[in-house]
C-alpha positions, 0 to 999 in steps of 0.5 A, spaced: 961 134 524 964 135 517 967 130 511 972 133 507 973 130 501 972 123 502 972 118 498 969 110 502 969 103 498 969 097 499 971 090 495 973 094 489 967 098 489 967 106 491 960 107 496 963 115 496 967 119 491 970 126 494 964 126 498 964 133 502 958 135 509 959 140 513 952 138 519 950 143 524 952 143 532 945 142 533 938 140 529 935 135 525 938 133 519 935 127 515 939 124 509 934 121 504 934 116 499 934 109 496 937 103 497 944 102 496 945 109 495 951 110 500 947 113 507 950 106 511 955 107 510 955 115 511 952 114 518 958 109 519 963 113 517 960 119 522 960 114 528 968 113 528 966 106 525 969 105 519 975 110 516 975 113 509 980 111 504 982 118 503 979 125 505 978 127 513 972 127 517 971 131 523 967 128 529 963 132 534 961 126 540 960 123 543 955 120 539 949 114 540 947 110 534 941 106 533 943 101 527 939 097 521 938 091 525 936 092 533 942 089 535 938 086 542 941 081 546 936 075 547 937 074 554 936 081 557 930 084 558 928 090 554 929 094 560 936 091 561 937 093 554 935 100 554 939 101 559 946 098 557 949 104 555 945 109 560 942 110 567 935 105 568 930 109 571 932 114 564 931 108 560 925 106 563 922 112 562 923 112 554 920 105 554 914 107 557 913 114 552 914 109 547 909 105 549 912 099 551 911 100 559 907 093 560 914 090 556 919 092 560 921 085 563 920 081 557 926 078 553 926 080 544 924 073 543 918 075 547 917 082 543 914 083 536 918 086 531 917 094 532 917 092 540 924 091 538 925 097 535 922 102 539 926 098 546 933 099 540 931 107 540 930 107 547 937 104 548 940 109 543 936 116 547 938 114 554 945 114 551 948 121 553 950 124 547 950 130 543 949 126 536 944 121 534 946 117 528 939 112 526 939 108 520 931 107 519 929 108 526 923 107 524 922 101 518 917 096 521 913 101 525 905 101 523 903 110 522 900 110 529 907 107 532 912 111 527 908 118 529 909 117 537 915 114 536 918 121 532 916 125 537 919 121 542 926 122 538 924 129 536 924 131 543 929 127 546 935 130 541 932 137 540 938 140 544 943 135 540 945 133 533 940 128 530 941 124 523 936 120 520 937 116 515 931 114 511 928 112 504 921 114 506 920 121 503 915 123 510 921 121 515 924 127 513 917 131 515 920 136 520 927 137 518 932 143 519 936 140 512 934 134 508 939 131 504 937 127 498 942 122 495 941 118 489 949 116 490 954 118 494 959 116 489 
C-alpha cells in the first residue's frame, strides 16, 4: 500500500498535507500517536473509505477493517456477528481463542464492553483479507484481555499486512515499523 503525496481535509480544515507512506506487502505496521493526529483518518483513506482531496493512494485488498466504535448489530449473536463477513466455524473459533467461548449466543446488550470489542476483532480475523486495518483495537480491554487479545490478532495476520493504530506506547511492542505522528497535516 502506498500514499503519495496526499493531501485529506475536512470542513475547511486539512487532516493530511502532502502526506507520503509506502507499507510493506506483509508485517506489523503500528501507527502511534495522539488524539486527533490524523490516524483515523489515515486507516480511512487506506480502506477505500474516504478519497484524498489531492494525492493518490494505491491499495493492496482485500482489506478487513476493525473501526473505533464496535459497530455490532444488536439483534445478533456475538457469533452471528463474528461471522457476518466469514465463514461460522472460523468465526466460532476466534471467539473461543479470545475467550468468549461461554458468549457466543449472546446479544451486545448482553455483553461488557471489551465482550464487545473482542466479538468486532473476531469479526474483522474471520474476514479473509491480506490487510488488517484496526483502529485501537484494544481500548477498553484490562492488561490480562489486551495480551491474549494481541496474540490472537498477531497470529492471525502474520502472513498479511496488519495496521494498528493506536495512542498506547506498548500497543506498538512488537512492531516490524512503528510510525509516530504528532500531525499528519
Amino acid at each position: 500500500m502506498r500514499l503519495d503525496h496526499v493531501t485529506k481535509g475536512y470542513s475547511g480544515r486539512t487532516v493530511l498535507r502532502d502526506f507520503s507512506l509506502e507499507l510493506p506487502e506483509k508485517g506489523f505496521c503500528c501507527v502511534l500517536g495522539p488524539s486527533g493526529a490524523g490516524k483515523t483518518t489515515l486507516l480511512r483513506l487506506l480502506a477505500g473509505l474516504e478519497e484524498p482531496d489531492s494525492g493518490q493512494i494505491r491499495r493492496s485488498g482485500p482489506v478487513s477493517m476493525v473501526f473505533q466504535e464496535d459497530r455490532l448489530l444488536p439483534w445478533e449473536t456475538a457469533l452471528d456477528n463474528a461471522a457476518i463477513a466469514g465463514e461460522r466455524a472460523r468465526a466460532r473459533e476466534l471467539l473461543v481463542r479470545l475467550g468468549l467461548g461461554d458468549w457466543l449466543d449472546r446479544r451486545p446488550g448482553e455483553l461488557s464492553g471489551g465482550m464487545c470489542r473482542r466479538v468486532a476483532i473476531a469479526r474483522a480475523l474471520a474476514a479473509p483479507a491480506g490487510v488488517y486495518l484496526m483502529d485501537e483495537p484494544l481500548k477498553g480491554l484490562d492488561s490480562q484481555t489486551r495480551a491474549l487479545t494481541m496474540k490472537v490478532i498477531r497470529q492471525e495476520t502474520k502472513d498479511a499486512l496488519l495496521v494498528l493504530v493506536t495512542h498506547q506506547e506498548e500497543d506498538a511492542a512488537g512492531a516490524d515499523l512503528v510510525i509516530r505522528v504528532e500531525q499528519l497535516g
